[in-house]
C-alpha positions as CSV (number, residue, x, y, z in Angstrom):
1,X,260.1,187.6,208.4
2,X,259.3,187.8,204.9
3,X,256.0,186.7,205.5
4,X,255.5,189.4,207.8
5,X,256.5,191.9,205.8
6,X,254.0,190.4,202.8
7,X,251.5,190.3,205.0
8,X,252.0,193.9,206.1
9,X,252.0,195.2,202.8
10,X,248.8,193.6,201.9
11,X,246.7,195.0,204.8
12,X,248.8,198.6,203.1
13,X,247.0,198.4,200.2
14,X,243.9,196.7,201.2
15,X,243.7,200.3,203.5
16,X,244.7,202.7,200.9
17,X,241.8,200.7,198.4
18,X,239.0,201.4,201.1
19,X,240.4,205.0,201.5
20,X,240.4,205.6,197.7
21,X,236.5,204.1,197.3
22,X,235.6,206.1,200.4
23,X,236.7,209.5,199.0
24,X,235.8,208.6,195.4
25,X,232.3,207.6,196.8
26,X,232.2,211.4,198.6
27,X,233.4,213.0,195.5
28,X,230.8,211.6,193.1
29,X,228.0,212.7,195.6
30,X,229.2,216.3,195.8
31,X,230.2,216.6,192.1
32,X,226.4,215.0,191.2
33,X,223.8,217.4,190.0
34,X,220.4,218.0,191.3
35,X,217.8,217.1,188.5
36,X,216.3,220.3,186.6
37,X,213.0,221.1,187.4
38,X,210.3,220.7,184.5
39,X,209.1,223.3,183.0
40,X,205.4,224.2,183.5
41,X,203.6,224.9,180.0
42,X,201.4,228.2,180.1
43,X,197.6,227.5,179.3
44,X,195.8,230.0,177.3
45,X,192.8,228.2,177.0
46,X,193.1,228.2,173.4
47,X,193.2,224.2,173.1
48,X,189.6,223.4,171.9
49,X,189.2,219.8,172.2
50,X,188.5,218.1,168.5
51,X,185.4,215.6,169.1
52,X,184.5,214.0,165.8
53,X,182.0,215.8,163.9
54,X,182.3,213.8,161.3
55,X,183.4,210.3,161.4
56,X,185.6,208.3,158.9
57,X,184.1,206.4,156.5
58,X,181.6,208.9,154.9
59,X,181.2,209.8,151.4
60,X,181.2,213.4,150.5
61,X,179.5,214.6,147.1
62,X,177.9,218.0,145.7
63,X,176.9,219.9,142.8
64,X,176.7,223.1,141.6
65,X,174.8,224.4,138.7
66,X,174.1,228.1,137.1
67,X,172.7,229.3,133.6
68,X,172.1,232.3,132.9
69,X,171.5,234.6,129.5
70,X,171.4,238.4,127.9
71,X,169.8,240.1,125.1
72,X,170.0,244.2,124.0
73,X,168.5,245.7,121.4
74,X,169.2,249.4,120.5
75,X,170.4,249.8,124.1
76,X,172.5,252.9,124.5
77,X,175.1,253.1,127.4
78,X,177.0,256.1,128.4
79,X,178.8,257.4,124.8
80,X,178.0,253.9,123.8
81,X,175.2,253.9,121.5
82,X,172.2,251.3,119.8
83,X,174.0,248.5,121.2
84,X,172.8,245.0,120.1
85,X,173.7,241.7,121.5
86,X,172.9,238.8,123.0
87,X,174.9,235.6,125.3
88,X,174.1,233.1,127.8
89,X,176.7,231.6,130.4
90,X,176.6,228.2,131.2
91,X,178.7,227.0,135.2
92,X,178.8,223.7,136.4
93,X,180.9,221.4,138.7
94,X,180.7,218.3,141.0
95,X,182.5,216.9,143.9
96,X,183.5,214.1,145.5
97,X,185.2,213.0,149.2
98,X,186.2,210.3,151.5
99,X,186.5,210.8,155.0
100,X,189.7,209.0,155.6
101,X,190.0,209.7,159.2
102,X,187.8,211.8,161.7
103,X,187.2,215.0,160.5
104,X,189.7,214.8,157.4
105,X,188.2,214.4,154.0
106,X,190.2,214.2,150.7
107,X,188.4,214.9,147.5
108,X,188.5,215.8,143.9
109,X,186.0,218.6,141.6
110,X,185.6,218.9,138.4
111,X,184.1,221.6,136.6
112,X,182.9,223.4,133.0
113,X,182.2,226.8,132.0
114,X,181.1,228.1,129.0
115,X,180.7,232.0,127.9
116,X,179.2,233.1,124.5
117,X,178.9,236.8,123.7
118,X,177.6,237.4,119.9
119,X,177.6,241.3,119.1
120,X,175.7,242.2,116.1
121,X,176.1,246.3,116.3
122,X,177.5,249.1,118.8
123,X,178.4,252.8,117.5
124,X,180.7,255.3,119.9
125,X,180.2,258.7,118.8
126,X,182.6,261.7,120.6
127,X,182.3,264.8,119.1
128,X,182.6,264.5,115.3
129,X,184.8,260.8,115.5
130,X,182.7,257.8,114.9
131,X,183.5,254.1,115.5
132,X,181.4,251.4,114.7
133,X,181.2,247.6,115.1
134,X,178.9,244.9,113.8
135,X,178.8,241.0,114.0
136,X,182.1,240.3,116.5
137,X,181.4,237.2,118.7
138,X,183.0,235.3,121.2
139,X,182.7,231.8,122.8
140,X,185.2,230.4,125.3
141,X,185.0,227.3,127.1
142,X,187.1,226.4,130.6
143,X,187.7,223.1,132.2
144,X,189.0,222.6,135.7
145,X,190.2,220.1,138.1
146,X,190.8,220.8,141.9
147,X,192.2,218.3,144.4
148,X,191.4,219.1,147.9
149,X,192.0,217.9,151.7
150,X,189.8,219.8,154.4
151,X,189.5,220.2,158.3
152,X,186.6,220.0,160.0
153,X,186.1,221.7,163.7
154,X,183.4,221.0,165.7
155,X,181.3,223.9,167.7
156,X,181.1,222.0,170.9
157,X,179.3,218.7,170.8
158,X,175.9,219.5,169.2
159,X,176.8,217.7,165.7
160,X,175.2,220.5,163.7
161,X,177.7,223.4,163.5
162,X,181.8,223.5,162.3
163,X,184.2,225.3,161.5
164,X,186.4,223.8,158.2
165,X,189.6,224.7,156.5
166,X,190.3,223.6,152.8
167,X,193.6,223.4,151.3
168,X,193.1,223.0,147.1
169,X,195.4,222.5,144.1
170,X,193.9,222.9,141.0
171,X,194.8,222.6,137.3
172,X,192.9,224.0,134.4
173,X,192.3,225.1,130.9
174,X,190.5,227.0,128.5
175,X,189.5,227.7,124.9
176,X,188.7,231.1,123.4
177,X,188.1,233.2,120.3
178,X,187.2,236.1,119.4
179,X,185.8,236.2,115.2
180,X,184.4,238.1,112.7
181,X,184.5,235.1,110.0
182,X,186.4,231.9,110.0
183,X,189.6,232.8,109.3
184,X,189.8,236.6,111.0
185,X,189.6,236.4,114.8
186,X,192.1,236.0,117.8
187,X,192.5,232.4,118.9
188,X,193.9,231.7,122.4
189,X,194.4,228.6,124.3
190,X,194.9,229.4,128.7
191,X,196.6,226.5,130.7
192,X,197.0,227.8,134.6
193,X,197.9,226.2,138.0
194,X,196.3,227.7,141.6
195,X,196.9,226.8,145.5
196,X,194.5,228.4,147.9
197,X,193.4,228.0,151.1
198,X,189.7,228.4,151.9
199,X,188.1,228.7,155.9
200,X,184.8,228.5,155.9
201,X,181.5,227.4,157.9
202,X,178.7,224.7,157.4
203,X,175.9,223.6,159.4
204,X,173.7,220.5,158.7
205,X,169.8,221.6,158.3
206,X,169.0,217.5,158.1
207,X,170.9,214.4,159.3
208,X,172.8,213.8,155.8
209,X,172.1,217.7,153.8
210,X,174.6,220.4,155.1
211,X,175.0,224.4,154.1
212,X,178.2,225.7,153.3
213,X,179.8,229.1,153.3
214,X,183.3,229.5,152.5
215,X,185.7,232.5,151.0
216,X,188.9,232.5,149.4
217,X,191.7,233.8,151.7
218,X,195.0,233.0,150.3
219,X,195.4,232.1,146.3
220,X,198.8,231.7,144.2
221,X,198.4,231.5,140.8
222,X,199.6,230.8,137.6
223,X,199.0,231.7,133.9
224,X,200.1,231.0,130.4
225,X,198.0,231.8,127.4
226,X,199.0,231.3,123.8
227,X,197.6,233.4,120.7
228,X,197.2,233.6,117.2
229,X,195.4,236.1,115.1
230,X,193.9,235.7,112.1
231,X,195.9,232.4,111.8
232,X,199.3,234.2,110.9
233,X,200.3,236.1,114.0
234,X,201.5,234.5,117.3
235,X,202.1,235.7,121.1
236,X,202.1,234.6,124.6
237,X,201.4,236.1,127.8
238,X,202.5,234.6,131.5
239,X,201.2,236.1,135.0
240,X,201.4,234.9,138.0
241,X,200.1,236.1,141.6
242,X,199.8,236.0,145.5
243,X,196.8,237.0,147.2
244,X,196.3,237.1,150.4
245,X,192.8,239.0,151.4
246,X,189.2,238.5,151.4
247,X,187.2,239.3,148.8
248,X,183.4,239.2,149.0
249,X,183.7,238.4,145.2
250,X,184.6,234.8,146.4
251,X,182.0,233.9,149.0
252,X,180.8,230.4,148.1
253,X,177.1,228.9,149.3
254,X,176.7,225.5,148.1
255,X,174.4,222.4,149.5
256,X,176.7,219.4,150.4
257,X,175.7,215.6,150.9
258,X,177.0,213.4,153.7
259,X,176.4,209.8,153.1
């Protein structure tokens, strides 16, 4: 009888198990949710596909070279009067970049100025006051050094004309004074910092010799100059600044080499 009774209690359980996996089974189904549907991206047409225009491995170098010179003699301007001077300015730089993928170039420019303005007389005459000057000169000399990564874009797949955009950080210096002998003058020495982005456009007019045209758009920059006049007195003066414009004063036109 016992065994009976185990074996009715087994087939009990054995039932109330299948019943249990049944409804669990039912349960999971109902409680299960439907997968959500993907979302489909908008296309504005704005993806421009990037073919490489330029391809890694090629050298990038330029130079840019300007002189240029004044000279007045008993010139009269405005209330200014028998002005006579004379200066030259002197503008150089050269640059050099490695394509380090397609269409990405890193680079370094380095470049020297040099101003000199010599003023051997001016008068200003208003009404009965009179100022004069005679033999004031002054010579300054900058140095700079710019490192830069650009982006070239393609126009299609005609290898001649793209779009670029160059991101620069630059350091640089100068020298100046402004004299009448050796020991009486203003001194100053000019130590400044710049970011800037630059767009621009180039197009190749042989296989390896491209023209560029670029403008500053976007420039932060900073400025610390130290003084001393006539080798006693001391000062300082810091600026910094954010611009964000175009200014036809910074349209660049160089000659580039691709090699």
């Amino acid at each position: 009888m016992k065994t009976n009774m185990l074996k009715r209690l087994f087939v009990l359980l054995v039932a109330v198990m299948t019943v249990g996996a049944t409804y669990a089974s039912e349960g999971t189904e109902k409680l299960t949710l439907p997968k959500e549907k993907r979302s489909v991206k908008y296309d504005r047409g704005l993806n421009i596909p990037s073919y490489p225009f330029i391809k890694k491995g090629i050298w990038n170098t330029g130079l840019k070279l300007s002189y240029s010179q004044f000279s007045l003699e008993d010139y009269d301007f405005l209330i200014i009067d028998a002005i006579g001077a004379g200066g030259y300015s002197l503008d150089g730089s050269v640059h050099l970049g490695y394509f380090f993928r397609d269409n990405m170039m890193l680079g370094a420019r380095f470049g020297y100025k040099r101003n000199n303005i010599d003023l051997k007389n001016a008068s200003i005459s208003v009404s009965d006051i009179s100022l004069g000057l005679n033999d004031v000169s002054n010579l300054k000399h900058t140095y700079t050094g710019t490192l830069f990564y650009r982006y070239y874009m393609g126009l299609g797949q005609g290898q001649r004309f793209a779009f670029f955009t160059e991101v620069q950080l630059g350091l640089g210096g100068s020298q100046s004074k402004q004299y009448l002998s050796a020991t009486d003058g203003t001194y100053e020495k000019t130590f400044n910092v710049s970011l800037g982005i630059t767009p621009g456009i180039m197009a190749f007019i042989t296989n390896n010799v491209a023209l560029e045209v670029s403008v500053d758009l976007i420039g932060l920059k900073y400025k610390n100059v130290e003084q001393i006049s006539n080798q006693i007195t001391t000062g300082s003066r810091t600026t910094s600044s954010l611009n964000c414009k175009i200014s036809l004063l910074s349209l660049g036109l160089g000659l580039s080499f691709y090699l």
